[in-house]
Every structure is written in C-alpha cells, then in structure tokens.
C-alpha positions in Angstrom: 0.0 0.0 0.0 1.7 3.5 -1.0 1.3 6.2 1.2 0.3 9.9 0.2 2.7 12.5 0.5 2.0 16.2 0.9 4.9 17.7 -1.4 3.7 21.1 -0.6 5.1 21.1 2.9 8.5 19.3 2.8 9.7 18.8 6.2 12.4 21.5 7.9 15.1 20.5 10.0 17.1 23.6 11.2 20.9 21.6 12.0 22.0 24.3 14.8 24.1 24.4 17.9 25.8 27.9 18.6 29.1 26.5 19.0 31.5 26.8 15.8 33.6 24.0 15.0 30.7 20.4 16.3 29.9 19.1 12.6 27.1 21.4 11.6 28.4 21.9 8.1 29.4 18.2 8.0 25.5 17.1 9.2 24.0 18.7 7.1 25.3 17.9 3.8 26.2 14.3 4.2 22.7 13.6 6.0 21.4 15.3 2.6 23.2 12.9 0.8 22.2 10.0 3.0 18.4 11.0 2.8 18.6 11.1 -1.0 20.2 7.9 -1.1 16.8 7.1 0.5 14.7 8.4 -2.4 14.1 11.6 -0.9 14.4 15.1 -2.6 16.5 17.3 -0.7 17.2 21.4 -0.3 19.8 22.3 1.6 19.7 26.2 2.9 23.3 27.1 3.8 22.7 30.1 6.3 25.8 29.9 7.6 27.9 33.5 6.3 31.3 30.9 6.1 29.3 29.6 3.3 30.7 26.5 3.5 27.8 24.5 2.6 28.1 25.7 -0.4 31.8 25.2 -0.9 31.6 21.4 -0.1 28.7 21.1 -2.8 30.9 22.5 -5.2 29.1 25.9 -5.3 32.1 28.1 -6.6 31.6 31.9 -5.2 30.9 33.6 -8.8 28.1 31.0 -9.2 26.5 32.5 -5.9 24.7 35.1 -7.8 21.6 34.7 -5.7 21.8 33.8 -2.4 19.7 33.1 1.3 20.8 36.9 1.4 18.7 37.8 -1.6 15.9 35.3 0.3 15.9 37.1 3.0 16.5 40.8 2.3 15.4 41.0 -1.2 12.9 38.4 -1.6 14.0 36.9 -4.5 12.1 34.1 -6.9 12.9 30.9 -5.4 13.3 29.3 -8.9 17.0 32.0 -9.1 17.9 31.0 -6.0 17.6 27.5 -5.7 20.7 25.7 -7.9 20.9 21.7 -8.5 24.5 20.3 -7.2 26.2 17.4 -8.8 24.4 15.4 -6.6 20.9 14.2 -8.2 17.9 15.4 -5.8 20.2 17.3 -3.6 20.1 21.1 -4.3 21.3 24.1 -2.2 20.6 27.7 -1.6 23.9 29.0 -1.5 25.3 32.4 1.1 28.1 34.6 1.2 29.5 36.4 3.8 26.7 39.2 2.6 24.8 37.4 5.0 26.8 38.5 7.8 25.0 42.2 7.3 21.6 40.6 7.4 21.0 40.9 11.0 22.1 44.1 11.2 19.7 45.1 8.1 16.6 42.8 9.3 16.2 44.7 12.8 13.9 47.3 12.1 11.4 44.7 9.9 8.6 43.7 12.1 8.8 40.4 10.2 12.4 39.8 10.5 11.9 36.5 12.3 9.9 35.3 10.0 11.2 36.1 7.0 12.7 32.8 6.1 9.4 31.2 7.1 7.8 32.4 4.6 10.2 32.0 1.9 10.3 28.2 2.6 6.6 27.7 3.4 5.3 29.4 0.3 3.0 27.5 -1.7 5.7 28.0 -4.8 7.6 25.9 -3.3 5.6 23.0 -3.9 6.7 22.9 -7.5 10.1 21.7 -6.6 9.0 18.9 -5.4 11.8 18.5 -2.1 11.1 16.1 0.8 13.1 17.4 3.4 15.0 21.0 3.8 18.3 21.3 5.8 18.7 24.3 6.9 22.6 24.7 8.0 22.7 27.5 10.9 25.8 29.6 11.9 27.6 29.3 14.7 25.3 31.6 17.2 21.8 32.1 18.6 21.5 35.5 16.2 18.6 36.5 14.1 19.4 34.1 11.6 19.7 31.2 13.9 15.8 31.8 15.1 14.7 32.8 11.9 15.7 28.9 10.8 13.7 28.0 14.5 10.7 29.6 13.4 10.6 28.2 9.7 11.3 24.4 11.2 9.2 21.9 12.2 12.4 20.8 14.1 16.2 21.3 15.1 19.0 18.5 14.7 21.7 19.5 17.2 25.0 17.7 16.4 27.2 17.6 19.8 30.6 17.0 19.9 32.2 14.5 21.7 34.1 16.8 24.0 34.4 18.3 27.5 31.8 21.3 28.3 29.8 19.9 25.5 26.5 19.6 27.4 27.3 23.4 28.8 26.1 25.4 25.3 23.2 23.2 25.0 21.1 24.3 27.8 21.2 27.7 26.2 20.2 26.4 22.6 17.2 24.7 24.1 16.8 27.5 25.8 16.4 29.1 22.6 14.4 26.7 21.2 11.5 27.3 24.3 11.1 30.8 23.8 10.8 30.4 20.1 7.8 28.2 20.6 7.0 30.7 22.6 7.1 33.3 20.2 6.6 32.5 17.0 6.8 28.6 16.9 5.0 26.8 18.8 5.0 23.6 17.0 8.8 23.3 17.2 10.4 20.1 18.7 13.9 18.7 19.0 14.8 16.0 16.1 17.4 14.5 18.2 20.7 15.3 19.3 23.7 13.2 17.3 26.9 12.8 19.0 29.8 13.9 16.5 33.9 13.7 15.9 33.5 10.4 18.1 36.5 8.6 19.1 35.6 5.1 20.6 39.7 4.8 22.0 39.1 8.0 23.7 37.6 7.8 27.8 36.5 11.5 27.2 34.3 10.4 24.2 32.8 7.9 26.3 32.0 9.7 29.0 30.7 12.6 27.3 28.5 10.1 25.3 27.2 8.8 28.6 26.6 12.1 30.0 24.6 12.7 27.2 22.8 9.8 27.6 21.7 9.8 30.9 20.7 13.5 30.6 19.1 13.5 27.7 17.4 10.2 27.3 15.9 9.2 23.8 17.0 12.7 22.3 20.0 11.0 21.6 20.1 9.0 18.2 21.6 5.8 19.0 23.9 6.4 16.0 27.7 8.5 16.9 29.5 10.2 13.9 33.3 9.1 14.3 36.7 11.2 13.5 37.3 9.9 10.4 40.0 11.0 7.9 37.5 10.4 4.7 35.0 12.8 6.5 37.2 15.6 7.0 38.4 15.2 3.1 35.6 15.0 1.2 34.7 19.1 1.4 38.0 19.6 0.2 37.0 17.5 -3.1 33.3 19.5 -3.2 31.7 16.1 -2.5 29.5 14.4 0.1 31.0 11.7 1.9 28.8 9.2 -0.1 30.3 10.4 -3.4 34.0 10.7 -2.3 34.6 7.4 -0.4 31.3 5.7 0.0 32.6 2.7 2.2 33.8 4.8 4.9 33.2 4.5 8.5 32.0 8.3 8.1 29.4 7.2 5.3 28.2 4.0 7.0 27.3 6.6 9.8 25.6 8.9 7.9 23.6 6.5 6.4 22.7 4.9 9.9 21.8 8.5 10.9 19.5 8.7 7.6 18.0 5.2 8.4 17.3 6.4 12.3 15.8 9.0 11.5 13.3 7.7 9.1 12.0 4.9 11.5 12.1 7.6 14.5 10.1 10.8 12.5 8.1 11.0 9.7 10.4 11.2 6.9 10.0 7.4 5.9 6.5 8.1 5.2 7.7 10.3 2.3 8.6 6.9 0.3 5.7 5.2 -1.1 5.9 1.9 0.6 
C-alpha cells in the first residue's frame, strides 16, 4: 500500500548548535546525501555567512549570484535562488559572507523573524517537489539562527564529543523554548547526534554517557566518528557518499538517515 505524501510542505530541520567547529556543516550535507540515497528530494539552505555548505557542494563563489541573502533581504524568486549540485535530488541555496549584514539590516522589519518562514513555506515551493529541507545554521543564537527556529518543524543538534559539550546546550534549548513561545509553537527537537566520536578516547565515552543519561531518547543511538574520509571529502566539493562511499563516516551517515526515518516522519515520504 503506498502512502500519500503532501509535497507542498516538505519537512524543515534547522541543524544548529551555537558552538563553531561540532559538525554542523558536515551534518548537514552528508545527511542530505544519506536522505537522498533514501529516495528523498532534498534542499539544503546554507545560512551559515562561512558559506561553507556551499563550498563542499561545489558551489564556486561567482556561481552565488543569488543567495539566502537575496531570500531574506530582497525576496527573490525561489526558482533563481535555488541551484541543483552534482548530486541528483540534492540542491542548495547558496550564502556569502553578505549574509553576515543581514541581522544588522533585518532589525527594524517587524517580520524579521519570519522572513525565512515564509520564503520556505510558500505554496511555490511545492513545484520543486523537495522532501526534506536542511537548513545549515551559523555558529550563534542571532537573528538568523531563530529565523531557521521559526521556519522548522524541528532542530538536529550535532554535539561533539568533548568536555563542556553539554554546557552550550542548555542555552540552545533554551532558545528553542522561547521560540515556541514566540513565534513557533510547534517546534520540537529532532534529536541530538553525538559527532567527531573517538571510541579509543575515555572522554568520548564519557561525554557520550553524560549525554545519555541527561538526555534520554534525544540521543540518536547512531555517533559520527573522526574519520579522515569525512574531514576530506569538502576539500573535493563532494559528500562523503560520493567521495569514499565505504567509509566509516558514510556507514554513519547512512545509519543516521535510516534512524531518523523509522524515528520521524520522513519514511512516510517513500511510497511503501
């Protein structure tokens, strides 16, 4: 029996944490690559100024003409801004560091939390046909970071394996509760995925225990490891799936993929 998938409201997963440096960047386009391996369409919004979302999709910086900048600020036709990668199914609104301005510029709009909203939950976007949107946060609870809150339906929070991890994340949930609050009351936490995981390392191991026992079922039962091929593949402009698909970082990413599908409500975007 196949089941019946609204394409006009793909699901939005905002990948945030406010520290730099914890596999944001790294989550977000490898799970887009795992997802598609899936069969599902996927967008990935790079809101991160570092733009380097759209560096390891092979996004060179004179083919950002149009970017979540011109989204946000300018409102721009999503059929400019969104560009296919080499990847099939995976596609990417590219940034530049003009995006660094955009708080600054945004302040005085009464909408400014909610601009990116209602770029991604237009009813144009239905035409494009995507799944699931990844929407690849900078390093910091600013105005971007909760304009990506309020247009989710939830927020990944990759956690590295590393002392005072647990510290920054009582301040992004936090966040999270006064932007249901707000202006998002339907917002919930995907999960929390423990990355840059070491098994030979006690610290790893006790931070992924901490997490754990604090955290309960938030925790996906798959850990990212340090691997070499992981930390490569951006170099090369390719997902992790593309550049060495039997790696130990793949295999993860792909577990991630698979977890979250049987946990959420992305497998029922296949017609089984």
């Amino acid at each position: 029996m196949s089941l019946h998938v609204d394409k006009s409201i793909p699901k939005i997963i905002a990948v945030a944490n406010q520290k730099g440096g914890v596999g944001k960047t790294t989550t977000t386009i490898n799970l887009g690559a795992a997802l598609v391996e899936q069969g599902l369409a996927v967008l990935i919004v790079d809101l991160d100024p570092q733009g380097n979302a759209s560096t390891g999709l092979g996004v060179d910086l004179e083919d950002r003409e149009y970017t979540t900048y011109d989204l946000l600020v300018d409102d721009v036709d999503l059929e400019q801004i969104i560009q296919p990668t080499e990847q099939a199914m995976l596609s990417i609104i590219p940034a530049t560091v003009d995006l660094s301005s955009a708080d600054i510029e945004l302040i005085s709009n009464e909408k400014r939390s909610f601009l990116l909203h209602d770029a991604l939950r237009q009813p144009r976007m239905k035409s494009f046909g995507f799944d699931v949107i990844l929407i690849d946060c900078p390093p910091s609870l600013s105005l971007l970071t909760v304009n990506a809150m309020v247009a989710a339906h939830s927020v990944l929070v990759p956690l590295q394996s590393e002392f005072y991890a647990l510290e920054g994340l009582s301040q992004l949930m936090l966040t999270v509760r006064e932007v249901r609050q707000s202006g998002n009351m339907d917002l919930r936490i995907e999960g929390i995925v423990m990355t840059m995981y070491d098994s030979r390392n006690n610290l790893s191991q006790l931070v992924e225990q901490d997490a754990r026992s604090t955290l309960g079922d938030l925790v996906f039962t798959t850990v990212i490891p340090r691997n070499v091929r992981l930390s490569e593949a951006p170099s090369y402009a390719l997902p992790i799936m593309a550049y060495d698909t039997h790696s130990k970082g793949a295999e993860a990413y792909r577990s991630l993929a698979q977890e979250m599908m049987e946990k959420g409500q992305l497998g029922e975007r296949i017609a089984s």
